[in-house]
C-alpha positions, 0 to 999 in steps of 0.5 A: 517465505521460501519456495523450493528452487524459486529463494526468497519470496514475499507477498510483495513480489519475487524481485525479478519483477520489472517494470520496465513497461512503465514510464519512468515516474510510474516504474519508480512508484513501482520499484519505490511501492514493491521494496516499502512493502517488502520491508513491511512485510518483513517488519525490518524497522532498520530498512523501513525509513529508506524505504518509505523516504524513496516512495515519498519521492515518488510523484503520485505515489499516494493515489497508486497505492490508494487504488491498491489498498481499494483493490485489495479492499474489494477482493477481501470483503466481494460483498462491501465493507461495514464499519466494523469491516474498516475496524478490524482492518484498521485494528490488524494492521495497527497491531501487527504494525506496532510490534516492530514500527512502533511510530504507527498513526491509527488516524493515518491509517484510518484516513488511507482507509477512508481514501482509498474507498472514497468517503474520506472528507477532510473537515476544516480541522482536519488536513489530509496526511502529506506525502510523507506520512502516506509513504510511512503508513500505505505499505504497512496497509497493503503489506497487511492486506497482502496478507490475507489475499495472498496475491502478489503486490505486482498484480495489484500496482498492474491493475492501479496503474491501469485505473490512473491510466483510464481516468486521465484518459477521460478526464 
């Protein structure tokens, strides 16, 4: 998407955000998050291996993008979400995902789902995604969830990262 004066823009953020601010493991979250969901959100399959292999190198990443995805869970469904509400987000993002990443895991997905807003329980058959595979499936989430809330990603990993913050405080 382009805007007269302004280039290049993506829901993911204008890339002169910085996160210069942050600590240096939470801004390579940031810059790792920003560009994987860029590349989502541009659905380049060539660059979305890169993308996707720095954010799994950042510490910690899973639980900012966790508290992203539950952020834009919250401002797209004011009243809470249902069954059928995860649904047609799970079925969306699957969709769109596999016309050019055709690697999709809806179970993923759904357990991303099921995480961010607190009721995933893994089960004893059942081992939680590692690191890995939530770096290949959380930008395709929020890229989507970006989508339909037109907000900046960088608004998002403010807020996130602010909640981590506040819990370490208290824990």
């Amino acid at each position: 998407m382009t805007r007269p004066g302004v280039g290049a823009v993506c829901h993911a953020g204008p890339v002169t955000t910085t996160w210069r601010h942050l600590p240096a493991s939470a801004r390579e979250i940031a810059e790792a998050a920003t560009a994987a969901v860029a590349v989502a959100g541009a659905r380049d399959a060539e660059a979305y291996p890169q993308a996707v292999a720095r954010l799994a190198a950042a510490d910690r990443a899973g639980l900012v993008l966790g508290g992203v995805v539950r952020l834009q869970l919250e401002e797209t469904h004011p009243d809470g979400l249902d069954g059928d509400d995860v649904r047609q987000v799970l079925e969306r993002c699957v969709r769109s995902a596999a016309t050019w990443w055709p690697e999709v895991d809806p179970h993923v997905l759904l357990v991303l789902l099921a995480g961010a807003l607190g009721v995933y329980d893994p089960g004893d058959d059942d081992a939680p995604p590692d690191p890995a595979a939530v770096a290949r499936h959380a930008p395709l989430l929020v890229a989507d969830l970006l989508a339909a809330t037109g907000r900046p990603l960088a608004d998002y990993l403010t807020l996130a990262f602010a909640e981590v913050a506040r819990t370490e405080l208290h824990d």
